[in-house]
N, C-alpha and C positions, 0 to 999 in steps of 0.2 A: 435454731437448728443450723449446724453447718455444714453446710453441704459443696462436694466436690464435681465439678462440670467437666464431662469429658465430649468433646466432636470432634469428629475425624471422615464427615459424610459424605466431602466432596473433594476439595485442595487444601482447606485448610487444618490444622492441626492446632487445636484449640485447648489450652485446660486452665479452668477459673473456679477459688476457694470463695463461696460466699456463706455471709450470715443472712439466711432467710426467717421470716417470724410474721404474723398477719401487720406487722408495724410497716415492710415493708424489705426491700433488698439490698443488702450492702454488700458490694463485689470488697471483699479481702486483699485478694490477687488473682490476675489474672495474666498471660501470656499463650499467644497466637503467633505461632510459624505461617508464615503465608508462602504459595509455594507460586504465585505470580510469573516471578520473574524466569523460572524451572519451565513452566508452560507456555510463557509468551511466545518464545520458539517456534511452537507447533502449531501456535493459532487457538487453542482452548487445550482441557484438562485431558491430560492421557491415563487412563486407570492405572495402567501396570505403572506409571513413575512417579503417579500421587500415592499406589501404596508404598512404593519403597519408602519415600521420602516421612511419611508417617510412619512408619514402621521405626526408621531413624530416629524422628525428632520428639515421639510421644513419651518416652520413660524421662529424658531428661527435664522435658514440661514439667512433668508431675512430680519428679524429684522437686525440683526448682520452686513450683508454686505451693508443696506444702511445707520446706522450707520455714524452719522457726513458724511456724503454722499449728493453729488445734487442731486436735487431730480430727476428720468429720465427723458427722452422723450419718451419713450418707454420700454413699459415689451413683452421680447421677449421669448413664450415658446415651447418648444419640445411636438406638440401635438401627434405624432404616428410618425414611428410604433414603436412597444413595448409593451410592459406587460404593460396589459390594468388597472392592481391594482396599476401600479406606475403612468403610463397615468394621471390618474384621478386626485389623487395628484398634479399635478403640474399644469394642466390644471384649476381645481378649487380656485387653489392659487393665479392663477394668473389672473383668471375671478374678483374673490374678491379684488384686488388690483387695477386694472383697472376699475372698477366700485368706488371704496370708495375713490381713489384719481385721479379718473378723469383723465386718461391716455391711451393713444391711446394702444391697446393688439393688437398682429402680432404673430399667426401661424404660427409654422416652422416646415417641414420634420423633422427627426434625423439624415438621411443622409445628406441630405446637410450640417447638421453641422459639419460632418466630411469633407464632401468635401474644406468647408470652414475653415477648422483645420487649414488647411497649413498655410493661412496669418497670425496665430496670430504667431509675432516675436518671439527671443528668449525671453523665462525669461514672458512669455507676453507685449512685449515692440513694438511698434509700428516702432522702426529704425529697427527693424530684419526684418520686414515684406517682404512674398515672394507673389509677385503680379503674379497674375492668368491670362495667353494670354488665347484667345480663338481662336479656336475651345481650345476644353480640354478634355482630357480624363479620366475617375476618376477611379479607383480601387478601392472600396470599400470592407475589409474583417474583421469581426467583429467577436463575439459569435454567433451571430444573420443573419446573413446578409454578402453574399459575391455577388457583383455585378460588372458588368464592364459599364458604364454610358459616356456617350457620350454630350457633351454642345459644342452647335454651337455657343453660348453666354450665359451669366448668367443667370442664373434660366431658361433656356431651357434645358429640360433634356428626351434623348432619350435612355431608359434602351435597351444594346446588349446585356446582358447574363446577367444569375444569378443562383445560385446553383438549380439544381431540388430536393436536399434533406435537409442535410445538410450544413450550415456555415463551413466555414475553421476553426476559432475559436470553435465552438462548437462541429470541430473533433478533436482538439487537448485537447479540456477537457475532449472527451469520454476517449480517449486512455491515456491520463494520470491515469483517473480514473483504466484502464486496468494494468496500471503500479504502481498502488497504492501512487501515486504521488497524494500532498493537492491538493486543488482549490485556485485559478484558475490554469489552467493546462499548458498552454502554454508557462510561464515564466520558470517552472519547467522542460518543455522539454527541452526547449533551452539551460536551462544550464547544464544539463546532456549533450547535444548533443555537446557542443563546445565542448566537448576531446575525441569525438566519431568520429569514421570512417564512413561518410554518403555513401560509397558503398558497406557498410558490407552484410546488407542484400536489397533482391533483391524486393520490396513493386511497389504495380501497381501504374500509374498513371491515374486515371479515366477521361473520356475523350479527354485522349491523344494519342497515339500510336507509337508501336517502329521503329524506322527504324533501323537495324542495331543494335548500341549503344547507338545510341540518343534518346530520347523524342520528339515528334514533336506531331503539331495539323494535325489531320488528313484532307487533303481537298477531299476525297469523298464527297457522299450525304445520304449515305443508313447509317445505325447502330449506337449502340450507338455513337460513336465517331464522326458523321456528322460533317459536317464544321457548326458549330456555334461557339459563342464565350460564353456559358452555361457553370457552371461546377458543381460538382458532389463529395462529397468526403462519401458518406455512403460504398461507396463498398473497399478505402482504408481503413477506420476504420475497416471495416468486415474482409477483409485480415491480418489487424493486432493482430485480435481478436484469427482468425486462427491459425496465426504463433505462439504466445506467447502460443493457449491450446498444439503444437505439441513442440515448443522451450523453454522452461523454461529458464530464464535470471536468471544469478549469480545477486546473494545477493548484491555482492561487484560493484561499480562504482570506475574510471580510477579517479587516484586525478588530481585535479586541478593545475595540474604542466606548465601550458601551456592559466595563466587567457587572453592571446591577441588572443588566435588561436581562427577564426571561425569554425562552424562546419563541416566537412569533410576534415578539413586540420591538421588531426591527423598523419601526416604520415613520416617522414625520422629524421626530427627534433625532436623526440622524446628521452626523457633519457632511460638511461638502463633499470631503475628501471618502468618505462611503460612498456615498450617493453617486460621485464619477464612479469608484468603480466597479458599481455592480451596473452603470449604465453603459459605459465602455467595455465590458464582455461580450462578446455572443453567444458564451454556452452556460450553461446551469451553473450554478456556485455551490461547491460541494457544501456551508452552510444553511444555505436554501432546502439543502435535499434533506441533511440531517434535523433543520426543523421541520418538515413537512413531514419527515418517518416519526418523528418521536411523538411529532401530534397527534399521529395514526395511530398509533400505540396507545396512547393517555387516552384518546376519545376511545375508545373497546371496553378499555379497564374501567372507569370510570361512567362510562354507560352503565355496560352490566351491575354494577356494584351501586349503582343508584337504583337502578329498577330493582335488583334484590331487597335493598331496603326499603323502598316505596312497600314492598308487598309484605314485606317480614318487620318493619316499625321496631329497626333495634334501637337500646337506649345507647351502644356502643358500636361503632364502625372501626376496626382496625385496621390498618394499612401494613403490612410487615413483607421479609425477602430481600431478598439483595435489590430489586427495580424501587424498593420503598425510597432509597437514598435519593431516587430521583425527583429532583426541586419541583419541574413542568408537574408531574404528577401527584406530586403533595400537594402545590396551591390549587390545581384542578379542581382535586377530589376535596377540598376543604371551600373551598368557595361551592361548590355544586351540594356538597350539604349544607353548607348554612341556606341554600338558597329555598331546597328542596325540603332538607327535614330540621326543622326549628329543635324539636328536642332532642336530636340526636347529638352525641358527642365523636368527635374523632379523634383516637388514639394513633400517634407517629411516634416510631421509635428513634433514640437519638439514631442517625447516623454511622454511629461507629457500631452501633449492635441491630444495623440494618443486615450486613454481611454477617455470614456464619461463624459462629462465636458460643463457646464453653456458656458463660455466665446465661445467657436463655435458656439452655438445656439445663444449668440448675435451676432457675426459676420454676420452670415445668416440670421439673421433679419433684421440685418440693411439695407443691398440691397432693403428689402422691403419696411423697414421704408421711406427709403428716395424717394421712390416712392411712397408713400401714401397706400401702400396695407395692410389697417388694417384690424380686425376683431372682429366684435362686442361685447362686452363683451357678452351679450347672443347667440351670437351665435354662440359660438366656440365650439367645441367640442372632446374628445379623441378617435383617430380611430386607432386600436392597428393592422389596414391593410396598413397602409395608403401606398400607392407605390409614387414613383415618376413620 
């Protein structure tokens, strides 16, 4: 089946031709406007100039990637959730193309495109493909969106938690932003943070609590911290707000003497020439601080999504969203299952189809395509709430 990928749910401006079949997914073509450098200016995404900019750059996408191309079997698009100005855009696009060439149109969540990240192989190649057991457990942590989602089978989806404020993503672009670090913020932590010491400073973990030394999910019932599987990161951003107005961080960051070490394992291995001089400072090292957030962040995620599986025994844990790309949190969460759950498996998506991207939203379509679940050209619409 061939099917055509349309997302337009946030900045980027995505469209990808694949050959989908239960063999497995082989991206055609595919082509992503990133609109980055358009928002790095402002510090994060502005609606009104991510939809112009989609509005621009979606027709000649889809010119372009069907292009000496068959013609589909389906256009599959990212109707919600998301910025209701990029929404429209893709949604309209692909109302019009499904009506003028006569082609069956198929609504799809954005989450589940992430969910669905993991099967597209390496490289987009259909022989890399990681097949999804069920029950399954999904991690979802974006800009937008951190959620812990539950399938007793495909396209059954029983949301356990999800942030009461803040994204995990969208707290590592504040506190970038605190750190005067471009946009997007999260890539810029992490690579400060790999030659940082992540027990330097001492950052809460919201909705977790301490025992001792450790991090643990709290199983009372009363107080913030109840036993759910929710999470929360507006009160560590605020903490971090706090520390930097009373901590002022050195100018200077730790070089990059050490490009293999992940973050927090800045420690004995170190050259001389480190060791002076994070011991000749007197103030915080802006390194230190970004391994110390990013730990705070992976221990929440990672918590939760252990205990979730502890209770729910999935045969599949996915990890997907823009925060997936991050290194700290994939060996985290992959050492903490092997440690925890012997028969589970962990699905990671390549990288490049960690961030928002066409070729997921056909994946995810395609389960519906082949069951007939289309949706009318008039009558589809952009819901910038849409839940699962």
């Amino acid at each position: 089946m061939i099917i055509l990928g349309i997302e337009s749910s946030c900045d980027d401006t995505s469209v990808a031709l694949l050959d989908c079949s239960s063999k497995g997914f082989f991206v055609l073509k595919e082509i992503t406007a990133s609109q980055i450098e358009i928002h790095k200016k402002y510090g994060g995404v502005v609606p009104e100039v991510a939809g112009r900019m989609h509005a621009e750059k979606i027709v000649p996408l889809i010119e372009e990637v069907l292009k000496n191309q068959p013609k589909p079997d389906s256009i599959v698009v990212s109707s919600g959730p998301g910025l209701i100005t990029g929404l429209i855009v893709g949604v309209e696009s692909a109302r019009t193309l499904s009506y003028s060439l006569d082609i069956p149109l198929v609504s799809v969540n954005h989450l589940e495109g992430h969910i669905h990240s993991v099967e597209i192989g390496e490289g987009g190649l259909s022989a890399g493909r990681q097949e999804i057991k069920y029950p399954a457990l999904a991690l979802i942590a974006s800009g937008g969106h951190t959620e812990l989602v539950l399938m007793k089978k495909q396209g059954k989806y029983q949301v356990l938690g999800k942030t009461r404020d803040d994204a995990a993503g969208e707290c590592f672009d504040k506190v970038a932003k605190l750190l005067d670090l471009p946009y997007p913020g999260g890539p810029q932590i992490s690579k400060l943070g790999k030659n940082g010491n992540s027990k330097a400073i001492d950052l809460p973990r919201p909705m977790l609590v301490r025992r001792k030394s450790e991090w643990v999910c709290n199983e009372s019932k009363g107080g913030l911290n109840r036993d759910n599987f929710d999470f929360s990161f507006s009160g560590l951003k605020t903490a971090c707000l706090y520390y930097l107005q009373k901590n002022p961080l050195c100018n200077k960051t730790i070089p990059d003497c050490h490009p293999e070490l992940d973050s927090g394992s800045f420690s004995q291995g170190n050259t001389k020439k480190d060791s002076d001089f994070r011991q000749n400072d007197s103030c915080v090292n802006k390194n230190d601080f970004c391994a110390s957030f990013e730990q705070a962040v992976t221990d929440v995620l990672v918590k939760k999504t252990i205990k979730a599986a502890l209770k729910h025994k999935p045969k599949t844990v996915i990890l997907g969203g823009g925060v997936s790309a991050n290194k700290k949190l994939r060996v985290t969460l992959e050492k903490e299952i092997q440690t925890n759950l012997e028969n589970t498996k962990l699905l990671l998506p390549n990288p490049k189809y960690s961030m928002d991207n066409a070729s997921m939203i056909a994946v995810a379509g395609y389960y519906k395509a082949k069951k007939k679940k289309f949706t009318k050209w008039n009558k589809i619409d952009a819901n910038p709430n849409w839940e699962l």
